[in-house]
N, C-alpha and C positions, 0 to 999 in steps of 0.2 A: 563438502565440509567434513573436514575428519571427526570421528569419533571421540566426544571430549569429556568425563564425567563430569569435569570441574568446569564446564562454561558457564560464569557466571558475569556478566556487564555490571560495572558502577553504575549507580543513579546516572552520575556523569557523563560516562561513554553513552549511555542509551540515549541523554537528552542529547548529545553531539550528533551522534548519529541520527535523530532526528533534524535535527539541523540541518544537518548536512541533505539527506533526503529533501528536505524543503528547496533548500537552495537548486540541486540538481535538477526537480520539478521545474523550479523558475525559469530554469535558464531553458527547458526545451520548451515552456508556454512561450515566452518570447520568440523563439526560434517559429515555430508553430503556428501562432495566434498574429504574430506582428512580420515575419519576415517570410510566411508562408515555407517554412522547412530550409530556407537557403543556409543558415546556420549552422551545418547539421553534424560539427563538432557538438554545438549544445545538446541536440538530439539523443546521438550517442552516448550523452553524458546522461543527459535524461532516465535512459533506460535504467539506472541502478536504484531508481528514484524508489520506484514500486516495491523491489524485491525487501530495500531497507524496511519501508513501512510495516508491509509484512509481517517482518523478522522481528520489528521493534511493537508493534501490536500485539502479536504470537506471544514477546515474551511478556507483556504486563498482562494477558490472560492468563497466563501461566504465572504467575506470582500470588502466592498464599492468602487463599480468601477471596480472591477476581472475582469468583462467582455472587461475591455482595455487593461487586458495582456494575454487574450487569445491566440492568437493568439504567442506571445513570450515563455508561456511558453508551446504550441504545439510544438511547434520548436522545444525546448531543450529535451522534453521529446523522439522527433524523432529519433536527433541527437544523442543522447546519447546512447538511446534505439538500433537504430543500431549498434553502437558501440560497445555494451554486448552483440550485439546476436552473433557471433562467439565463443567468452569465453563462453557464457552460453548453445550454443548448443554443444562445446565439454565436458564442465562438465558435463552436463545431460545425455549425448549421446544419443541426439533425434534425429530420423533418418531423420525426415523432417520438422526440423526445429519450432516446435509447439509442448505445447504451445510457443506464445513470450512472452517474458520477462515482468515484475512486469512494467517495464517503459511505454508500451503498453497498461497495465491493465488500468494503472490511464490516459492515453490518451484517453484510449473508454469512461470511467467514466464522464470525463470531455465533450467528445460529448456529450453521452448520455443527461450529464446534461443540454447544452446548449440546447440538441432537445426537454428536458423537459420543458424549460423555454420559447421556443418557441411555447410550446401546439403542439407542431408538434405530435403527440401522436403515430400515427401510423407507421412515420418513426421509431420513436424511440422503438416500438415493435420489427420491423426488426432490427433495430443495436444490441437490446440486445439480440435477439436472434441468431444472424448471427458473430456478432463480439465474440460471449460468448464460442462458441467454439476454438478461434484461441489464447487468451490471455491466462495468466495465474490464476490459480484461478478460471476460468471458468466464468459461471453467478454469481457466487456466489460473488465474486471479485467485477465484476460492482455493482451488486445488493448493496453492503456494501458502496462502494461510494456514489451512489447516493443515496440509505437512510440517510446516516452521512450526506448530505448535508441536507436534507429533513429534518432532523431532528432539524438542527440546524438553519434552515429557521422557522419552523413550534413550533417547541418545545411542540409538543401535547404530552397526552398520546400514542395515536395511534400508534405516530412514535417513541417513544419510543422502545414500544413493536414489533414496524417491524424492529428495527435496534438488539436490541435484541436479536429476531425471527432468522434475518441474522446472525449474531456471534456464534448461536449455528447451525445453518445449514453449517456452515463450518468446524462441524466434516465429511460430506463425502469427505471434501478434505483431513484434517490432520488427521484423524482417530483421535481426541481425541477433548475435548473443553478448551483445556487451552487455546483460542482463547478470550473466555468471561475474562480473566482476565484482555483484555487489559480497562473493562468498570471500575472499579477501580478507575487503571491507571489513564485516562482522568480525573476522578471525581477527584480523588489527586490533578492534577496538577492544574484543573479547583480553585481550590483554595487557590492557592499560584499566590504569585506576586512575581516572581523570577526575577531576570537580569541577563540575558545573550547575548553577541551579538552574531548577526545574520549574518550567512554564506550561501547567495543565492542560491550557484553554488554548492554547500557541497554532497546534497545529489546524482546531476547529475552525478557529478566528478567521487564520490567514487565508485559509483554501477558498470562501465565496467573496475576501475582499481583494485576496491578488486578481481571481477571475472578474472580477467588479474595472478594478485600475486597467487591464488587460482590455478589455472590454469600451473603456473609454477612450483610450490610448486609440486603438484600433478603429474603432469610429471618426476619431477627430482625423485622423490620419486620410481616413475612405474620405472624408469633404474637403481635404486640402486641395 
């Protein structure tokens, strides 16, 4: 991602790109959950899914005063978060529960970051090492949050190059890097003044009722 003082997203473009991320998410659960990977255009479509959230989480922690909804939106990502972990440990059929869910990812991320900001340095060693095994995404996951924040704090070269560095090292999770295409993406949208309104609850909502539908689909499906 080049070096950009003035990256700044509309309301609009972030809620799109949100969107957009949702959608990209669906279509590889589908692929995934219902057609066992045969799909796997949706797949590779998939992969841009994560990096957006990220980049779109990173930047409303980064938005003047975040650190006073801290706390509200730990909540929602809890609550929620628990809520898809039943649908999402029998879609995956993991036997013990791990990794947690994508809602978990961005909850360590969001520590993570607050222990960065604290200079707390060495907590923050052990959370990302300790918490990196149990979320989804692994380190890699956290590591891409808190650089997208870093990055958009900092806007060096440096953190360019380590946010980057991240996007391609999450081929040992997806096996492939269609994950770099979500850098594009941002830059697109980073330059459009779009209007669209803004749905808070949208992406909390959808994530334990699409795996709910998924879930049913997929059951009715196994007794035909």
């Amino acid at each position: 991602m080049a070096c950009d003082n003035d990256l700044k997203l509309s309301n609009g473009s972030l809620e799109l790109l949100k969107w957009l991320a949702i959608l990209l998410m669906t279509g590889d659960h589908v692929s995934t959950f219902l057609f066992n990977g045969q799909l796997e255009v949706l797949n590779c479509m998939g992969r841009v899914a994560m990096p957006i959230f990220a980049f779109v989480f990173a930047y409303n922690l980064n938005r003047p005063n975040a650190n006073l909804a801290h706390k509200r939106t730990a909540s929602r990502l809890i609550v929620f978060g628990l809520l898809a972990t039943p649908f999402y440990v029998m879609l995956t059929d993991t036997s013990n529960w791990l990794p947690l869910n994508i809602l978990f990812t961005l909850l360590a991320g969001m520590i993570c970051i607050i222990t960065f900001q604290a200079k707390r340095y060495i907590e923050l060693a052990f959370l990302f090492f300790f918490i990196g095994f149990i979320v989804e995404y692994y380190w890699f996951g956290l590591a891409l949050i808190i650089l997208s924040f870093h990055f958009l704090k900092s806007k060096t070269t440096l953190s360019s190059f380590l946010l980057l560095t991240c996007l391609a090292f999450l081929f040992f999770i997806n096996g492939n890097h269609y994950a770099l295409i979500a850098l594009p993406v941002v830059i697109i949208f980073g330059n459009l003044r779009l209007s669209f309104p803004r749905f808070k609850w949208v992406f909390y909502i959808y994530y334990p009722v699409h795996l709910a539908v998924l879930l049913l689909i997929k059951t009715y499906l196994t007794y035909q």
